[in-house]
C-alpha positions in Angstrom: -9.3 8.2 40.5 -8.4 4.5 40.8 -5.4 2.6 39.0 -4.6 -1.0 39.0 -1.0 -1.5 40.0 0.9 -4.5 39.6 2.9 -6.1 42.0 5.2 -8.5 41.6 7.8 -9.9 43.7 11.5 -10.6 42.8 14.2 -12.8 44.3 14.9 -9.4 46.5 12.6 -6.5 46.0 9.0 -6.0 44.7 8.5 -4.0 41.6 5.5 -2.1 40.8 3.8 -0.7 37.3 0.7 0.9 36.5 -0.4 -0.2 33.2 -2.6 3.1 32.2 0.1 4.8 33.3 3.1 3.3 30.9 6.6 4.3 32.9 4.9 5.0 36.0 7.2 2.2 38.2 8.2 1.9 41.8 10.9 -0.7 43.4 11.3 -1.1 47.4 12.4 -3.9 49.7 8.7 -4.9 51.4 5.4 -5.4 49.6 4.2 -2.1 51.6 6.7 -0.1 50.8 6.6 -0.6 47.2 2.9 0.7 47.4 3.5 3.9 49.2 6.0 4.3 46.8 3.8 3.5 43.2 1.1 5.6 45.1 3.5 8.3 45.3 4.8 7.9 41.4 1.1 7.7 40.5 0.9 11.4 41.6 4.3 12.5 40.6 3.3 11.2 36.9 0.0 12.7 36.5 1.3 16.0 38.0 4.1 16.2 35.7 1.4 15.1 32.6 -0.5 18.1 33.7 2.1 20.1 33.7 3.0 19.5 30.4 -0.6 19.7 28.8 -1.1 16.4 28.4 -4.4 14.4 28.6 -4.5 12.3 32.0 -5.2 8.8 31.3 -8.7 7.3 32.1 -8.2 4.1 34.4 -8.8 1.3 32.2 -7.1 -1.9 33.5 -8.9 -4.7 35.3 -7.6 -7.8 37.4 -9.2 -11.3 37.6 -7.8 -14.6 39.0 -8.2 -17.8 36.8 -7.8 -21.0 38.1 -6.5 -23.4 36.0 -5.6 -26.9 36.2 -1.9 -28.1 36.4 -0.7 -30.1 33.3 
């Protein structure tokens, strides 16, 4: 299965979410760290939803880039 994560990047750390996933967050220092770490919680989070009986939730979320003109 394949999730969209979001990354975004803070005055000191990057922060990561997966939207089908709501809670399912990861913090580090580096861009690359912050992924093995959201890949990791990814995992952790559907384990622990399986363990609990609950229905895993079907990757949904999509990405695109607009351009758009500055004002």
């Amino acid at each position: 299965m394949q999730y969209m994560v979001v990354v975004e990047k803070g005055a000191n750390s990057f922060g990561a979410y997966v939207p089908d996933l709501p809670g399912c967050i990861a913090t580090a220092e580096s861009r690359d760290e912050v992924l093995n770490l959201i890949r990791e919680a990814i995992e952790f989070h559907i384990e622990g939803l399986r363990e609990d009986g609950q229905p895993i939730p079907a990757p949904s979320s999509f990405s695109a880039i607009v351009d758009v003109k500055a004002a």
